[in-house]
C-alpha positions as CSV (number, residue, x, y, z in Angstrom):
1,X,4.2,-12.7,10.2
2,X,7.3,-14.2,8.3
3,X,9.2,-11.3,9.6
4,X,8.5,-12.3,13.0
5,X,8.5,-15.8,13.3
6,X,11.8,-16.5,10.6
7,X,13.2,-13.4,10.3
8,X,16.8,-14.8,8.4
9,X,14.1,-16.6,5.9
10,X,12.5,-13.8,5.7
11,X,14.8,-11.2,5.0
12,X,16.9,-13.6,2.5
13,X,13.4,-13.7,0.6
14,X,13.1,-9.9,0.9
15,X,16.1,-9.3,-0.9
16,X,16.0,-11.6,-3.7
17,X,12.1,-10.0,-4.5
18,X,14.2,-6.6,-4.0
19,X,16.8,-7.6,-7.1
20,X,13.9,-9.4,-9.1
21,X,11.6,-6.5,-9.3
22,X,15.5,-4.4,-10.0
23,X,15.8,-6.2,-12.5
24,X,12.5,-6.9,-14.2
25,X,11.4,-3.5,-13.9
26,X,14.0,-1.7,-15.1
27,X,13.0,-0.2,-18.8
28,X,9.1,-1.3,-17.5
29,X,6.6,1.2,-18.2
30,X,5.6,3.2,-15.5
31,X,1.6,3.1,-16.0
32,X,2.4,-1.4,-16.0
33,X,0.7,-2.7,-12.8
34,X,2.3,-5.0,-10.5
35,X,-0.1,-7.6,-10.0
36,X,-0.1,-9.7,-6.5
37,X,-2.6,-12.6,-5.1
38,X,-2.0,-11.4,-1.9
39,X,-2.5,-8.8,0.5
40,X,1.1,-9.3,2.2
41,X,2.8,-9.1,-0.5
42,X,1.4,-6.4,-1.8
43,X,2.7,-4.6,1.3
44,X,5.6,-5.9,1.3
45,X,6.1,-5.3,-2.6
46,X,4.8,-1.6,-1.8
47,X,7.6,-1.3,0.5
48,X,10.4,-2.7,-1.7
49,X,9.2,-0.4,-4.4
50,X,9.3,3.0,-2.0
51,X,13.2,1.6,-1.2
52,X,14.0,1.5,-5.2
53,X,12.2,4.8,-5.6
54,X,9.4,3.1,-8.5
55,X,6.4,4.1,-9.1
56,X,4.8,1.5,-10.1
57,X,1.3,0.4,-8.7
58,X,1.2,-2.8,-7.1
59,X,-2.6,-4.1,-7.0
60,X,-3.9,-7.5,-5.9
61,X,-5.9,-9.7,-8.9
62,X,-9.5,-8.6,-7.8
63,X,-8.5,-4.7,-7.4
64,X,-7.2,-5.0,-11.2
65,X,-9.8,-6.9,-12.7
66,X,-12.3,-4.6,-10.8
67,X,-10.3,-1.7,-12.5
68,X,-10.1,-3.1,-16.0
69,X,-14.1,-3.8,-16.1
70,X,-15.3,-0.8,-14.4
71,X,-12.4,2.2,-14.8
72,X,-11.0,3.7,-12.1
73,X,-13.9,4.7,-10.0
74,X,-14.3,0.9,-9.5
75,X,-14.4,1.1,-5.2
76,X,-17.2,3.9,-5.7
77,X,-19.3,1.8,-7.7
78,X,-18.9,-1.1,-5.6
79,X,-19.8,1.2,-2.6
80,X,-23.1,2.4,-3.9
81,X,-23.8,-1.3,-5.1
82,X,-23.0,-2.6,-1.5
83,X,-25.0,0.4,-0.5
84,X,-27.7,-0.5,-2.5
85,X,-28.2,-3.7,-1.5
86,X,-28.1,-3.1,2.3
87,X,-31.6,-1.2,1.6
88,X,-33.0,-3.9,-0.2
89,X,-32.5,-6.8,2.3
């Protein structure tokens, strides 16, 4: 929505997140999450990251915590728990 309604704000705030993550990420480890609190910037961060050719993963807090206590088949578990518990109600 930024994009849309302030689009000079917006893309002055693009860029400077474009030469922060640059910056910060350069000698980062590759398997080191970037970790968001929201879903547009995630996307946004996603897309910044495809520009600069990273790989890094960008997840939002509850995908990483979900991750960290339950591996990575986290989003299977939590559809047979969500699953589960359709049947029972």
């Amino acid at each position: 929505m930024g994009s849309m309604t302030s689009p000079a704000i917006y893309n002055r705030l693009r860029d400077r997140k474009r030469a922060t993550l640059a910056e910060n990420l350069q000698g980062a480890a590759e398997d080191m999450p970037i970790v968001v609190g929201c879903p547009s910037c995630k996307m946004g961060i996603q897309r910044i990251l495809m520009e600069l050719h990273d790989k890094h993963d960008v997840m939002h807090t509850v995908e990483y915590l979900a991750e960290a206590l339950d591996g990575p088949k986290w989003k299977k578990l939590l559809k047979k728990a969500a699953k589960a518990a359709r049947v029972r109600s």
